[in-house]
Structure formats: structure tokens, C-alpha cells
N, C-alpha and C positions, 0 to 999 in steps of 0.2 A: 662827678660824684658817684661813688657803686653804691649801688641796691642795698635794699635792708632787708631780711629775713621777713617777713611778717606775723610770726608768732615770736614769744618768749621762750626760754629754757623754763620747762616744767617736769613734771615726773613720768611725763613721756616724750619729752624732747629734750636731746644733748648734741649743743655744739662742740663742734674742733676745728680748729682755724687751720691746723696741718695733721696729720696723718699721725698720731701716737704709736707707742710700740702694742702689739698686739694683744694684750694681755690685758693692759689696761681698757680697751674696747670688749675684750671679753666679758671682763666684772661687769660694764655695763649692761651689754645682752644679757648678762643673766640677771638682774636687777630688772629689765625690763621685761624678763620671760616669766620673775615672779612677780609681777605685779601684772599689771592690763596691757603689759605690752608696749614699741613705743620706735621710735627712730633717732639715731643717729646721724644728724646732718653734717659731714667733712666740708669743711670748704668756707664755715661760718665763723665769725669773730664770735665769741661768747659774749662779751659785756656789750660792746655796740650790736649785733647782730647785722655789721657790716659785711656782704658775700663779698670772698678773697675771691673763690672759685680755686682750681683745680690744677693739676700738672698730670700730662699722662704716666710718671712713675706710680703717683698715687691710685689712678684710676687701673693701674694694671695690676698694682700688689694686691686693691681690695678685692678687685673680678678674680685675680686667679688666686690666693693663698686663701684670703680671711672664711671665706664656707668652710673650707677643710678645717684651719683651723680653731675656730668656735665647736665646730661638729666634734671635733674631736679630744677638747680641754672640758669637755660641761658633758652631765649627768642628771637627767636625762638629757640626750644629743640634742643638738639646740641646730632648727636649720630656719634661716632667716634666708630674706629677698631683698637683691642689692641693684640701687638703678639710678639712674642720673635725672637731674631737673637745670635748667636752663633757665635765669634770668638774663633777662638783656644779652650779653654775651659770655659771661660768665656759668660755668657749669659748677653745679655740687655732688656729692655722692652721698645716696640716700642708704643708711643699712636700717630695715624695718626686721623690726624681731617681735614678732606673735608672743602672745599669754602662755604659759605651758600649761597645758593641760594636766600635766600632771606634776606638785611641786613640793619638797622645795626644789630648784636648780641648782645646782652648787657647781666648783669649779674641782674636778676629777684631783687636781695635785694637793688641792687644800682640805680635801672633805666637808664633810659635816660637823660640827657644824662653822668653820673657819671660811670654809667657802660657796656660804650662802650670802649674797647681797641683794640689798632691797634699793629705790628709791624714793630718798626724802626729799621732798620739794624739788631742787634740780642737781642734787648732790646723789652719787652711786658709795653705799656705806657698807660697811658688812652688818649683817643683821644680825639681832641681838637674838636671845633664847624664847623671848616673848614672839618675837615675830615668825620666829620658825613653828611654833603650835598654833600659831595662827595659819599659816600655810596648810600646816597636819588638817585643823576642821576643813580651812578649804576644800581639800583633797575628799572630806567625810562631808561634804555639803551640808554642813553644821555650823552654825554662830554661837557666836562665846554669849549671846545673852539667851540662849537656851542651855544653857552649865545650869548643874546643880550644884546649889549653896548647900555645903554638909550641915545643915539647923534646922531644925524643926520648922515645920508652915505654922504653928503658931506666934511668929516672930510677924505674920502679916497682920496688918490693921483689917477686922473684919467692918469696922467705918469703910475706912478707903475700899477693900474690895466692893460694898455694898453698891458704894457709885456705880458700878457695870452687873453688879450681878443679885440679882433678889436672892435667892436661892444660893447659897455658899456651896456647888455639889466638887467634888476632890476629880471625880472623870473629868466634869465639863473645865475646870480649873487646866486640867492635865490637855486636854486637847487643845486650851488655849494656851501654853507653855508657859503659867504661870507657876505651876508646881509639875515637877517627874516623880518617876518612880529609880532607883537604884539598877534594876534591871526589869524583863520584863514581865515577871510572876510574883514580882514583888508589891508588897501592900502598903508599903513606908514609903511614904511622899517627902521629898524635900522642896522648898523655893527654891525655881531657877533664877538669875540674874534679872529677868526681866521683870518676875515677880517680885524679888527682893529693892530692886530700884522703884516700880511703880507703886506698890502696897505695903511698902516696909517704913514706917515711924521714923528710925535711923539707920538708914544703908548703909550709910560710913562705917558701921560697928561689922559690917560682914563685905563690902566693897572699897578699897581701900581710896578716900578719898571722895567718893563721891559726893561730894558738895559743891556749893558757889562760893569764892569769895568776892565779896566788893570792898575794894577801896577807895575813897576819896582822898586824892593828893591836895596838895598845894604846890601852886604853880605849873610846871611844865615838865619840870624833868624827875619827879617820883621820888626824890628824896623824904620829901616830907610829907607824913602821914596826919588827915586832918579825921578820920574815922574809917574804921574797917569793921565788916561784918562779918560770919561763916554762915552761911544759909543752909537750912538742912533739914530732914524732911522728903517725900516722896519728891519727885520729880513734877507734879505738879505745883504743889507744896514751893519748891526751890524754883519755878520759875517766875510764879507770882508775886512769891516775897521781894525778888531779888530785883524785877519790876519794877515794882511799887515804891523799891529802896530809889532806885536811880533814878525813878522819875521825882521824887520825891526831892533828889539832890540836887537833880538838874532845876526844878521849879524855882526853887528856896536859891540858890546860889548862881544859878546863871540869867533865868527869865525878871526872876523880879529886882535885881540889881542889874544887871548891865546887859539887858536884853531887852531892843524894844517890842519885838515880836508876842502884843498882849493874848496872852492864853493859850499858845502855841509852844511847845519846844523845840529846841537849835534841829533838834532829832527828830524824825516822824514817828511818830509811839509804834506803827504798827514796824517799822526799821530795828527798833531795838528789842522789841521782843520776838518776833519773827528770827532776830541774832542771837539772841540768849536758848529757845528753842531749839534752832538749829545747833548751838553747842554741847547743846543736853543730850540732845538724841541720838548725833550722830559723834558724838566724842569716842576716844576706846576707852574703854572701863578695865580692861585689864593694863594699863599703864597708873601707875600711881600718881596721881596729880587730880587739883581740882580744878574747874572752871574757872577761872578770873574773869572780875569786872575792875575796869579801874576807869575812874573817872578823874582827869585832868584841865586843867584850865582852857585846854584850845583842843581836846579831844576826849573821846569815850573809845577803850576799846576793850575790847571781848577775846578773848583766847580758850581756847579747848583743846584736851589731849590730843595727841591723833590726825595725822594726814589729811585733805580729800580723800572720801572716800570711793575705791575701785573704780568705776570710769568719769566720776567729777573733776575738773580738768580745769586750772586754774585759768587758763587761756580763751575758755567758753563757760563762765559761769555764768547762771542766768535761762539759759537755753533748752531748761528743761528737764533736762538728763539729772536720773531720778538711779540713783544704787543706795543702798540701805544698805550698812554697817551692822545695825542692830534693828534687822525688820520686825521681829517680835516688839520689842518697845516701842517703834515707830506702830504699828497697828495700834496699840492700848493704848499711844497716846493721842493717836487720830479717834479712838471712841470716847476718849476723855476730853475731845473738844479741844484740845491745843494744836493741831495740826489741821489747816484745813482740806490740802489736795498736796498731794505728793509733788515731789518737784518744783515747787511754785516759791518756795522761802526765799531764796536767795534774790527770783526774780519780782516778787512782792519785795524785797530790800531797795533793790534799784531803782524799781518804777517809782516807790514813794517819795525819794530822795530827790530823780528830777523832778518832780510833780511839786515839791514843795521848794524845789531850785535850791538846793545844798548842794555841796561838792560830791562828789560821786565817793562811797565809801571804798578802802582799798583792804585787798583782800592779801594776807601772804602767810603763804605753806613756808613753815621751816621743817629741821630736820624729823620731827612729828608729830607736828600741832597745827593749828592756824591761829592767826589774828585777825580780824574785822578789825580795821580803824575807822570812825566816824570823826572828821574833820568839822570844827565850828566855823566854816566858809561857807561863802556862798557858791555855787557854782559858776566856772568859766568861760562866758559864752564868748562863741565864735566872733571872729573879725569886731570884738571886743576894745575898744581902747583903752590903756594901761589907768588912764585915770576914771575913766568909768567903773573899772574894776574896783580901784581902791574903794570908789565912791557905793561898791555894793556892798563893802565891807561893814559899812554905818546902817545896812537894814538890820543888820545882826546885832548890832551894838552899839551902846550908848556912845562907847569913848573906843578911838582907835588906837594900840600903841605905836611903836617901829616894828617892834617883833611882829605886830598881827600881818603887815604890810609886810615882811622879808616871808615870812613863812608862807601867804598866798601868792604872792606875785613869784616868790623866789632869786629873789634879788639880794643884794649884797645890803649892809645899813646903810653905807652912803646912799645907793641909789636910794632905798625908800625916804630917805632922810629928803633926799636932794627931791623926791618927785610928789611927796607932803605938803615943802614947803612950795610948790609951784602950784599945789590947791592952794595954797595957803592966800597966796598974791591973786590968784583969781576971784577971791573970795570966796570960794565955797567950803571952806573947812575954816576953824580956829584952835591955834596950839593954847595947851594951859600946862601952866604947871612949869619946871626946871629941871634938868639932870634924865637922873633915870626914870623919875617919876611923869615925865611928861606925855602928854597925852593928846587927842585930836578930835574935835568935835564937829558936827556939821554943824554948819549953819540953818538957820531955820527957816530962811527963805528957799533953802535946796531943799529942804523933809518933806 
């Protein structure tokens, strides 16, 4: 059996199972020269992350042509470090291409702006006109949440400012990059982004989208809508509401009907807002879209505009690694008490999850957003037997279906069907019900 890669394809790692034509490996270095940089693994299956390993044609084309030619198609000249790794006996070819310092990189034949590419999740795309002035602040070590909103600062709630500031003074406002000035002798303040998202009544009307919504589905597959909210309001405002909304859904519809877990939720409270947080803060605000909540019969998930950000890395999340998107509103919102230590969200999300023995939440970047899904299982313990699993499945709930057993275990209906009815005959479980309606109950000398 060959080796398996040990990381994932992410927005700094790209497999190739053979050698592609040149060009197409270029777009990737430069996708990875505008972002944090990143490697090219040759020699990898992308889906299985099965190592092929190597042939010396391939290892001779990338040592002697591929530096020239990167160096020489990409603007600014792009010089990467290319070296081999060794498992078992099989060799790969590593190409590491560094951050550019100076961006955007684009590819010399196609210009600007045709041939600038970024990386979304583990896809190399050409970048849109948003992302390319995102690069330009890069370059001006500026974030877009210290932009000036062309409106008056009396659009800010002098309530909400009040929380931080006794004294309303326009300098100390300005040193906190809650309001600027147009240039720098100038007397006419406007709100920046940071100000208008945290002190602003309704952001929406000057950022486009800036809200939450939540939805509650029926069933599984999102067709059907049982209530939806738009939450709006400062960003404190929108994370408390939005909160108190889901916990509110989850009590009422999952704990007090078909949850035995008394006074507890499927979710650990500090899990889901620690998620909702993290989508607030670190979303990009210049992409139009809002937050989504949607709550589902066997899941809660969360979505936010906007990649990982800079070096969060879908492969090591948890571990601390702390880059700010929008550091100005992460600051005002760590003084407003919603943030408690930098870095720590993601791994406050995990730790509570196993602590309360739920399934480990799954994190995934697409092309420029993320999803948080929160799974209504229990977690999978090791050297586990197939029917002790099932049988965790009844901490969580009253009644078990087919689907809840295909969905955890991952199994076909026959097998859960077929390894139901084998609790069934031990007696530890009882079927009720006929058809599609049937369902599966523990018995009460196993609770």
C-alpha cells in the first residue's frame, strides 16, 4: 500500500499527481506569491493524497527549466526553492514559492488585471477587481476597516460610542480609527468602516450587507423554510441577537422534544458563539453578502464572506495562529467584551466540543467564504464498536432514525437497517412505528 501525503490541499498546498504544462503551475506560484505563500507538491494524487512519486524526466524538467521559467512569465520576477522529500521509497518534488513582498503578481503575458490569481480554498482562480485593491492596501499596509465612509459621524450612535468612551473627543475617536479626517489638514471627519460596523444603528445602509441572517429549515435538506430572521444593528447588537435567536431555536425544537440532554444544548453555547464572533470579525466586508445562520434538523451551520484569513491555515486550525483581517474592529471588539484573547476562538470551539463529547465541528474554505458545520452526533471514540456507537446516538435523542445511523456511522440503509435490527434482537433498542416513519428507541433497562 503507498503512503498518504499527511496534510490536505489547502490555500497553501497544491497537488499534481504528474508534471502539468508550465503555465499552469505558474498561475499557481503566482496565486501563492499573492497570498502567504505556499508549495506545490508533484508526485501527489489530489483526491486520495496517495504519493505516486516521481520519474527522473520530471525531476530534470523542474531542476533545470521551471526557475527560468516562472522568473521570467511573472511581474514582479517570482524566484521560488525547488527540492525533493522522500517517503518510504518514493520521491516528490517540492516547489515552495514565498509571499511577494511586493503585490499584486500577475503573469507578464496577461497583465493586469487578467493576470493576477489568488487562492480560494485549494483552487488557483484569477482574481477579481476587489481582490486586487485589496493587494494595493497590502502593499500600503492599510486595511479596508480603516476606509473612510463618505457620511457624516453623526450616522454613529453617541449611546453605543458611550460604552468606551465618556468623553466623545473627534482626535481620540481619530487615533482610535473610528473616524478620519479626508487628508491631513483637514477638519471634516468621516466614519471609517470600523466605526460605522461597531457604532453605527444600521451599517447595512453604508456597508453593503452587513448583517446576520438566520434561518430555520425543516428537515435536512433546506428547502423548507420554518422562520428566518435579518439581524442588524452594531456588531454587537447582531451577535447577541443572532445568539439568543439560535439558542432560543435549538432549546424550543431540539432539547425539549427529542433531546434528552436536560438543560444542555446538542452545541456548547460558548461553540456557537465563539462561531458567530469569529464570522463577524473576521468576514471581508468589502464582498457583498451577509453572514448566514441556518439551522437544520441534524446540523447548525455558520458561513461568512471571505477566505481564512493570511496565515490561518485550514490544515492547523486551533493552534493559535492569530492574523487579523480587520484588526481595528477586532481591537473594539476585544474592549467591548466579545473577544476574549486573540487566537484562542477557533480553539475555545474544539476544546468545548470534546469536553462535552459531540462530534468535532468541520471547518471548510470554499472559493471565498467558510462554513463551520456543527453536527448533532456524538463524537467517535477510538477502537469504538459499531454498535456502541449507534448506541451513543440515544444520548443525544429520544428516538433514532435510519438516516441518523447512515449519516454517523456512514453506512449504506441496508447496513444501518440490517445493524438496528441486530440491537433490536439483543434487546437493547425497540422499533416503533412503519414505513418511513419508523423510528428506534432504547430500551430503558440500557438508559
Amino acid at each position: 500500500m503507498k503512503p498518504t501525503y499527511p496534510e490536505r490541499e489547502s490555500k497553501t498546498l497544491e497537488f499534481k499527481s504528474q508534471l502539468p504544462d508550465f503555465l499552469r503551475l505558474v498561475k499557481t506560484c503566482v496565486a501563492f506569491a499573492n497570498g502567504i505563500g505556499g508549495k506545490i507538491i508533484i508526485g501527489v494524487e489530489d483526491k486520495t493524497r496517495e504519493i505516486l512519486g516521481i520519474n527522473d524526466d520530471i525531476r530534470n524538467r523542474i531542476y533545470d527549466e521551471f526557475p527560468n521559467s516562472v522568473y521570467d512569465a511573472t511581474s514582479p520576477s517570482l524566484l521560488i526553492e525547488i527540492y525533493e522529500k522522500t517517503f518510504d521509497v518514493l520521491s516528490v518534488m517540492i516547489i515552495d514559492v514565498p509571499s511577494s513582498i511586493k503585490k499584486p503578481v500577475f503573469i507578464k503575458s496577461e497583465g493586469i488585471p487578467s493576470g493576477v490569481y489568488l487562492r480560494a480554498g485549494s483552487n488557483t482562480r484569477r482574481a477579481t477587481s476587489e481582490y486586487i485593491e485589496e493587494l494595493m492596501r497590502e502593499n500600503k499596509r492599510m486595511h479596508y476597516d480603516e476606509e473612510n465612509i463618505p457620511v457624516g459621524v453623526d450616522i454613529l450612535s453617541p449611546v453605543a460610542l458611550g460604552q468606551l468612551y465618556k468623553n466623545i473627543d473627534m482626535r481620540q475617536l481619530q487615533a482610535e480609527k473610528i473616524v478620519n479626517t479626508s487628508s491631513i489638514n483637514s477638519k471634516h471627519y468621516f466614519p471609517t468602516v470600523t466605526g460605522v460596523l461597531a457604532f453605527c444603528e444600521t451599517p447595512d445602509d453604508y456597508i453593503p450587507e452587513a448583517i446576520i441572517i438566520c434561518t430555520r429549515f425543516l428537515g435536512k435538506d433546506g428547502r423548507d423554510i420554518i422562520q428566518s430572521e435579518e439581524i442588524r444593528g452594531t456588531i454587537e447588537n447582531q451577535i447577541e441577537v443572532s445568539f439568543r435567536l439560535v439558542k432560543s431555536w435549538m432549546l424550543r425544537d431540539y432539547l425539549l422534544v427529542g433531546v434528552k440532554l436536560s438543560g444542555t444544548l446538542l452545541i456548547p453555547e460558548i461553540a456557537i458563539r465563539e462561531a458567530i464572533i469569529n464570522a463577524i470579525i473576521h468576514r471581508k466586508y468589502w464582498i457583498p453578502g451577509a453572514v448566514k445562520i441556518a439551522l437544520y434538523d441534524d446540523r447548525l451551520e455558520i458561513f461568512s464572506p471571505g477566505g481564512f484569513p493570511g496565515l490561518v491555515d485550514i490544515n492547523n486550525l486551533g493552534d493559535g495562529t492569530t492574523y487579523l483581517r480587520n484588526p481595528n474592529l477586532a481591537r473594539v471588539a476585544r474592549r467591548l467584551g466579545l473577544v476574549e484573547k486573540l487566537g484562542t476562538g477557533i480553539r475555545m470551539i474544539l476544546e468545548s466540543c470534546k469536553k462535552a463529547n459531540i462530534s468535532e465541528p468541520q471547518f471548510i474554505e470554499n472559493a471565498d467564504s467558510v462554513k463551520v458545520i456543527f453536527r448533532f452526533l456524538p463524537a467517535a471514540e477510538e477502537n469504538q464498536d459499531e454498535h456502541a456507537k449507534i448506541l451513543a446516538l440515544f444520548a443525544f435523542k429520544n428516538e433514532v432514525s435510519i438516516s441518523d445511523v447512515e449519516d454517523f456511522m456512514g453506512v449504506s440503509r441496508n447496513t444501518a437497517t440490517r445493524k438496528l435490527n441486530q440491537l433490536i434482537k439483543s434487546g437493547k433498542i425497540t422499533r416503533v412505528g412503519q414505513g418511513p416513519s419508523v423510528r428506534y428507541h432504547l430500551n430503558k433497562s440500557n438508559s
